[in-house]
Structures are given as structure tokens and as C-alpha cells.
LOZA-952900 format. One record per atom (N, C-alpha, C, CB): residue number from 1; x, y, z; chain. Coordinates in steps of 0.02 Angstrom, whole numbers. Each point is the difference from the previous one (the first is absolute). Glycine has a CB too. Layout:
REM LOZA-952900
i | px | py | pz | ch
NUM | X | Y | Z | A
...
END
This chain:
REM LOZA-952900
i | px | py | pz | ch
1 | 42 | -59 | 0 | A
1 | -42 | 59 | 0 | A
1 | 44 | 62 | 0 | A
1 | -92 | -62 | 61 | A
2 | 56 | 120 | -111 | A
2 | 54 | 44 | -1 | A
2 | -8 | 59 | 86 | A
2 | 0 | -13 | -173 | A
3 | 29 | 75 | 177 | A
3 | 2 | 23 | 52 | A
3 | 21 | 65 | -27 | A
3 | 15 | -100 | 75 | A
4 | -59 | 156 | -74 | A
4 | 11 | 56 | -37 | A
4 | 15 | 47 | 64 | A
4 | -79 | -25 | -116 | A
5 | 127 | 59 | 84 | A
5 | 37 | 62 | 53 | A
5 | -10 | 78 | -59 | A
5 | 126 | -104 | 81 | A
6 | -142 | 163 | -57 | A
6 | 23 | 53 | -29 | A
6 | 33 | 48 | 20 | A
6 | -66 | -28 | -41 | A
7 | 89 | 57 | -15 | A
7 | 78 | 32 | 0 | A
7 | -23 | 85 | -28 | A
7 | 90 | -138 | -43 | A
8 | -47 | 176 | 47 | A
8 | 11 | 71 | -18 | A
8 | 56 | -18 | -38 | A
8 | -45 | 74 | 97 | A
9 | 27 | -89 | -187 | A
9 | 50 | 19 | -17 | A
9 | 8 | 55 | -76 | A
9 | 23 | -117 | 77 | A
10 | 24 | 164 | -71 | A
10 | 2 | 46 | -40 | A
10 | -52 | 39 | -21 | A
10 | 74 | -58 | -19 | A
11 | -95 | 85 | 83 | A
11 | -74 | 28 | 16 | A
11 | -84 | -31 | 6 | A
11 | 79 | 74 | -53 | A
12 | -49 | -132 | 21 | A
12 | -57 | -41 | 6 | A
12 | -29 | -44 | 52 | A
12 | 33 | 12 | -91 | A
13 | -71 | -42 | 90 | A
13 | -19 | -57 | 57 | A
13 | -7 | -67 | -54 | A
13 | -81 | 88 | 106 | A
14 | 110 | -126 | -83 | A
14 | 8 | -62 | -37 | A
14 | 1 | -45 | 36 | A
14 | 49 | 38 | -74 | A
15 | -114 | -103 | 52 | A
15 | 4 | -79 | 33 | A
15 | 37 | -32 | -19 | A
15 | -85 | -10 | 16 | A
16 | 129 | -42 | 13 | A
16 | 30 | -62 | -7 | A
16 | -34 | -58 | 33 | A
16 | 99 | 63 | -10 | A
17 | -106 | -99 | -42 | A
17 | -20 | -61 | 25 | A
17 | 54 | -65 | -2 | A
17 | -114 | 50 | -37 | A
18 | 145 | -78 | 76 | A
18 | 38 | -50 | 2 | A
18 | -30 | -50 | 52 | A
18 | 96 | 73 | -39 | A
19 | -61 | -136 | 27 | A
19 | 13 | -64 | 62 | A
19 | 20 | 37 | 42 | A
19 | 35 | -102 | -50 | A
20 | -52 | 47 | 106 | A
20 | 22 | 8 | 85 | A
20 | 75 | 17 | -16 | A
20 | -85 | -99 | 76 | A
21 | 94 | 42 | -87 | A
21 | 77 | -31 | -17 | A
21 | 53 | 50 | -29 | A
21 | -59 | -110 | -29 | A
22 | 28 | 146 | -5 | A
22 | 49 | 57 | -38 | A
22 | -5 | 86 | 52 | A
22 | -38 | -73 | -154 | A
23 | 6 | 67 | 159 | A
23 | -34 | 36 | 57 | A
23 | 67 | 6 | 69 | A
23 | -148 | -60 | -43 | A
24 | 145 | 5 | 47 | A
24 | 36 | -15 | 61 | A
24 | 70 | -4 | -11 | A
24 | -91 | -57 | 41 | A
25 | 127 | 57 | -111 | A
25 | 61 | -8 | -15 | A
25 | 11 | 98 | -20 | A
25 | -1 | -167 | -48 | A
26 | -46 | 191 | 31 | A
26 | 26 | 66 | 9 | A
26 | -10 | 34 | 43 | A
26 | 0 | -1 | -79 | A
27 | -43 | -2 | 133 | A
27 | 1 | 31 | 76 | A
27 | 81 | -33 | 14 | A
27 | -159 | -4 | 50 | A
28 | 194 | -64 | -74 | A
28 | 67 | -3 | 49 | A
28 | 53 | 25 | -37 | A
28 | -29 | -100 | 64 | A
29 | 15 | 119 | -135 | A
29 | 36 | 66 | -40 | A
29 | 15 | 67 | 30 | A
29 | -57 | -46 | -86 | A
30 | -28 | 60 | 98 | A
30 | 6 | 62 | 49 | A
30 | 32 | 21 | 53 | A
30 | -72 | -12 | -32 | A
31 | 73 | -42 | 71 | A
31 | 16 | -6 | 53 | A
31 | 60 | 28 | 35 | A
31 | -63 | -77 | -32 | A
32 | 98 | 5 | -6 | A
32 | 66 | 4 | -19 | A
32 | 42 | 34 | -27 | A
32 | -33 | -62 | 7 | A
33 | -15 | 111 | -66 | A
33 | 32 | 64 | -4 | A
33 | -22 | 53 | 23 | A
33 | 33 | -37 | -76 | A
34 | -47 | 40 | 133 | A
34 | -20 | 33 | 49 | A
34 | -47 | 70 | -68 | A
34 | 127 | -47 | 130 | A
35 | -169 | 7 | -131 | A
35 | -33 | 73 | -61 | A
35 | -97 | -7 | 25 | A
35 | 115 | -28 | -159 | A
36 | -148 | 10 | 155 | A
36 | -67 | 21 | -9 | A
36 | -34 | -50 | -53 | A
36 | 31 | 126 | 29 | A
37 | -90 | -167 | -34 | A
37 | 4 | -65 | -49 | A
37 | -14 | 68 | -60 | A
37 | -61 | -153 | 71 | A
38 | 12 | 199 | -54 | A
38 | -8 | 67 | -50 | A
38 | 45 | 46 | -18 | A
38 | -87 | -5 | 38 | A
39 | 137 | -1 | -25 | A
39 | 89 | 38 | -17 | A
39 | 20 | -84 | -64 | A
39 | 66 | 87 | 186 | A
40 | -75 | -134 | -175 | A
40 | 16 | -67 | -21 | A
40 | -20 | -10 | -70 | A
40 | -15 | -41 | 114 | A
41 | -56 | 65 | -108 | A
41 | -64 | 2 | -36 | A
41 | 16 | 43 | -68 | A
41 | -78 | -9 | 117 | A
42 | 114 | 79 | -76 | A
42 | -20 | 44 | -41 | A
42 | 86 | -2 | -53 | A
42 | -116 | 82 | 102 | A
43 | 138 | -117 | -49 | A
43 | 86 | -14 | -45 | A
43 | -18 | -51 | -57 | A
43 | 95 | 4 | 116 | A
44 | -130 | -46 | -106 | A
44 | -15 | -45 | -59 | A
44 | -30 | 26 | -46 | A
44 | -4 | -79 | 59 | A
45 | -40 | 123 | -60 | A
45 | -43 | 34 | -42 | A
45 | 49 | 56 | -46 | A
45 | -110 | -20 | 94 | A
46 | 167 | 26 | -52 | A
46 | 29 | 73 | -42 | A
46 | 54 | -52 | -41 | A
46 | -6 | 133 | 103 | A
47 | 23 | -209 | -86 | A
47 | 21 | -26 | -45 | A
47 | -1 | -65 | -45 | A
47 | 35 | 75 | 59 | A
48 | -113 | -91 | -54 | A
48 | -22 | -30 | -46 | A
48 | 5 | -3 | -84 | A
48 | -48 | 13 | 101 | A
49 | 43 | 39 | -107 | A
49 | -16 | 10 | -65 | A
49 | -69 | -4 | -38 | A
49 | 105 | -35 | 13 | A
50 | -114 | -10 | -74 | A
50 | -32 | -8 | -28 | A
50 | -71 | -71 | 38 | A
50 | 118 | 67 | -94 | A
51 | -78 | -100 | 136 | A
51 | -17 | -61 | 38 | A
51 | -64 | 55 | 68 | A
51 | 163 | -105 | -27 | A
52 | -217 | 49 | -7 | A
52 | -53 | 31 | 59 | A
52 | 6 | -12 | 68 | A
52 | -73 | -11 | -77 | A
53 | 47 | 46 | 127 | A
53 | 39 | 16 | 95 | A
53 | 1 | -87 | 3 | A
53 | -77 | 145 | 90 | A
54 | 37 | -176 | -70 | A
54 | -16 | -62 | 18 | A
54 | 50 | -55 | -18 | A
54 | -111 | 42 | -9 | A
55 | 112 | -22 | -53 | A
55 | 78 | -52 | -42 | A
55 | 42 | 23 | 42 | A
55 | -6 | -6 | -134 | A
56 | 19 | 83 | 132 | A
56 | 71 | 21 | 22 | A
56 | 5 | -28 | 81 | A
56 | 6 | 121 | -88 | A
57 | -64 | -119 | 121 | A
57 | 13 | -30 | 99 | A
57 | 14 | -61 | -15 | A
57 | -91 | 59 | 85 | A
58 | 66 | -95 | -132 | A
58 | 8 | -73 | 11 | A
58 | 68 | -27 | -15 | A
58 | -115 | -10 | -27 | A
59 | 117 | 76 | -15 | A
59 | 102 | -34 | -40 | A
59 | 46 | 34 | 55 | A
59 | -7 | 14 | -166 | A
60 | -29 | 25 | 207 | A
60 | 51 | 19 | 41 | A
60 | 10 | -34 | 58 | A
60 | -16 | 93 | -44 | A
61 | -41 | -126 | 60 | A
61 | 20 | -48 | 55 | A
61 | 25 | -56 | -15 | A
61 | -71 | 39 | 53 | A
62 | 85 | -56 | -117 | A
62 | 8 | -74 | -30 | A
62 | 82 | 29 | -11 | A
62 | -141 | -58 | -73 | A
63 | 184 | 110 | 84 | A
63 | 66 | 24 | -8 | A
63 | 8 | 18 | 69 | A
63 | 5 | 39 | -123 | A
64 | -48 | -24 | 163 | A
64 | 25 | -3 | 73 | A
64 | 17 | -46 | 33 | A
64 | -49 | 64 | 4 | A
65 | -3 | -122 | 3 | A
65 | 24 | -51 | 31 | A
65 | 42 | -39 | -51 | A
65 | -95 | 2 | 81 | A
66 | 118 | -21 | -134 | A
66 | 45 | -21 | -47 | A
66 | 74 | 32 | 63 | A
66 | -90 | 12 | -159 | A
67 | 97 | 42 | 150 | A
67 | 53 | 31 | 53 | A
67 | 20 | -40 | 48 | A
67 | -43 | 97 | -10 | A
68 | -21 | -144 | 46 | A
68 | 42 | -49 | 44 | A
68 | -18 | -38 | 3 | A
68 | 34 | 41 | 50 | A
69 | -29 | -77 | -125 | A
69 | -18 | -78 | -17 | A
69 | 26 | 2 | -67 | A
69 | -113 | -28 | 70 | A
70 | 195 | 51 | -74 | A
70 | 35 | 22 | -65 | A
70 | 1 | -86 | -36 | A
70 | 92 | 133 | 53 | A
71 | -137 | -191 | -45 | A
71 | 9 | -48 | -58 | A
71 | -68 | -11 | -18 | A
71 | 108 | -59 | 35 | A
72 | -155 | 104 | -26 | A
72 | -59 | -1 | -27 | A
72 | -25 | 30 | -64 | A
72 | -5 | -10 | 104 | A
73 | -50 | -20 | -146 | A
73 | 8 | 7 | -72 | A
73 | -14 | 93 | -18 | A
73 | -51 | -154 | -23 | A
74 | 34 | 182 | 90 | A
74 | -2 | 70 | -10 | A
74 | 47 | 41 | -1 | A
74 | -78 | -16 | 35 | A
75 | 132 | -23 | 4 | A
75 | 71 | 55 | -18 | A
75 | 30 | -24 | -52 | A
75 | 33 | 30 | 109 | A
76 | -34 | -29 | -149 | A
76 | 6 | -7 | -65 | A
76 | -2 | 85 | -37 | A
76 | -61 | -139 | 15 | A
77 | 8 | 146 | 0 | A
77 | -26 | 75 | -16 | A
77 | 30 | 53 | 29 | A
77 | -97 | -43 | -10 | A
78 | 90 | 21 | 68 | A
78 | 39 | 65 | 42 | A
78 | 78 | 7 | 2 | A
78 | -97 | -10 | 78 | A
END
């Protein structure tokens, strides 16, 4: 089930809908970089690109935890 959070970003108000699961791997992004999950949020958004928000949280938690599980098929990417 998804789990929608909203954000302020670039004047806007914007929903995300993600998994628990992803959810929970960027609150320990946040965390850990001592930032705000909406400082987190709004860093992914300024460098996404062309890739819609949702892709971009999901690929970003799938390169976070890759970080410390460097033989998993996701660090590859990162």
C-alpha cells in the first residue's frame, strides 16, 4: 500500500506517494544527513531531471542503501 506525504516544493505543494519501505530508507537518508526528509525531498527534485519525483525517491533509496550493501545488483549504478 502506497503512503502519501506532501512537500513544498519550488513553491508548490506536491504529493508523493511511495511504499512504507522506501519511505523508511529516506527518513534514514535524512537522518543521517542530518537534513529534514523535506530538505531530502526537495534535493531530489532539484536533481532529477527529466525522471518523475517518485522514480527519482525510489532510485534514490535504491543508491542509498546500495552504499552499504556495495555487492548488491543496485550498486552497479551508483
Amino acid at each position: 500500500m502506497l503512503k502519501k506525504k506532501s512537500v513544498m516544493l519550488a513553491g508548490h505543494a506536491t504529493s508523493i506517494a511511495l511504499e512504507p519501505e522506501f519511505w523508511a530508507v529516506l527518513d534514514d537518508e535524512a537522518a543521517r544527513r542530518e537534513m529534514s526528509l523535506a530538505g531530502l525531498l526537495k534535493d531530489i527534485d532539484a536533481t532529477r531531471g527529466r525522471r518523475p519525483l517518485a522514480s527519482a525517491c525510489r532510485v534514490r533509496a535504491l543508491e542509498w542503501v546500495a552504499q552499504f550493501a556495495p555487492d548488491s545488483p543496485a550498486s552497479d549504478s551508483v
